[in-house]
BARONU-800864 format. One record per residue (C-alpha): residue in three letters; x, y, z. Coordinates in steps of 0.1 Angstrom, whole numbers, padded with zeros to 4 digits, always signed. Layout:
BEGIN
ALAXYZ...
***
This chain:
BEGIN
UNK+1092+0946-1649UNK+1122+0921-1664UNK+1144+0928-1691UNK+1134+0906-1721UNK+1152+0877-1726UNK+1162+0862-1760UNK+1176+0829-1769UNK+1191+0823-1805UNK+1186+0782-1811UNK+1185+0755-1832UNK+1158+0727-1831UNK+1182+0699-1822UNK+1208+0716-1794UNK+1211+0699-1758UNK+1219+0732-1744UNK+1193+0750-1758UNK+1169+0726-1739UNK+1186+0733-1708UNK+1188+0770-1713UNK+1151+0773-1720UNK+1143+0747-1690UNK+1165+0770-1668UNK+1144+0799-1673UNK+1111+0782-1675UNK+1118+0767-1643UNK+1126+0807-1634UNK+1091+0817-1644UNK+1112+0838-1671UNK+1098+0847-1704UNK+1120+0848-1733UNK+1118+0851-1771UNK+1133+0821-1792UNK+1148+0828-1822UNK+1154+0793-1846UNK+1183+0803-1866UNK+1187+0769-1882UNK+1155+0781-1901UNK+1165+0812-1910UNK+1202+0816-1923UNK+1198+0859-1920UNK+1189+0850-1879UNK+1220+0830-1882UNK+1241+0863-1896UNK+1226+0889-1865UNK+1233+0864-1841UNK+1268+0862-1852UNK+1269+0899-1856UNK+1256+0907-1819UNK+1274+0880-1806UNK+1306+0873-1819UNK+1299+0837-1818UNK+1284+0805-1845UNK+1276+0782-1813UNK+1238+0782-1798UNK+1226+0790-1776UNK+1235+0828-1776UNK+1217+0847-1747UNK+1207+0883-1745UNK+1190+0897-1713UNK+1182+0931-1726UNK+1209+0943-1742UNK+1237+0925-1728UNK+1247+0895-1742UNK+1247+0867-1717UNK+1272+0838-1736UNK+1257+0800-1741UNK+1243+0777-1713UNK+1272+0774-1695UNK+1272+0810-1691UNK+1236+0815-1680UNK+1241+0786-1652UNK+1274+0801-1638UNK+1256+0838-1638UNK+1228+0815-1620UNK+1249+0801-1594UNK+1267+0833-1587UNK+1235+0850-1577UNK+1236+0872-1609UNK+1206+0860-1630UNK+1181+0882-1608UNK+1196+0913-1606UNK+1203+0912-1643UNK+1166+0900-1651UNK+1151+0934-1629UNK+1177+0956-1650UNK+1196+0965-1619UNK+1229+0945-1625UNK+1259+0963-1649
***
């Protein structure tokens, strides 16, 4: 079982595209969450995240960072471990 994944967005964001395509391309099933269209979406993803930028990525609890973030986690072998629950 993998940790569920959720991806704060906007319609219109490069990165968002390449974060989704990144974990489609992973078989990985997340949760997208639009917060161009919803302005109180907008406010918990600040809150959890400490952020305004999108994407903002949460495997489980654990807040992940953009797509930058996600692709270094990727190429350091991290992304797996995280997505099975066994990484820290």
């Amino acid at each position: 079982m993998s940790a569920p994944v959720t991806i704060y967005s906007t319609r219109f964001c490069g990165s968002c595209v390449r974060a989704k395509a990144l974990l489609e391309a992973k078989h990985v099933p997340y949760t997208e969450v639009l917060v161009d269209l919803d302005s109180e979406k907008r406010v918990e993803m600040v809150q959890k995240s400490g952020r305004r930028t999108v994407p903002q990525i949460f495997i489980g609890a654990r807040h992940v960072g953009g797509f930058d973030d996600l692709y270094a986690l990727e190429r350091a072998g991290g992304l797996e471990p995280l997505l099975a629950g066994r990484a820290d």
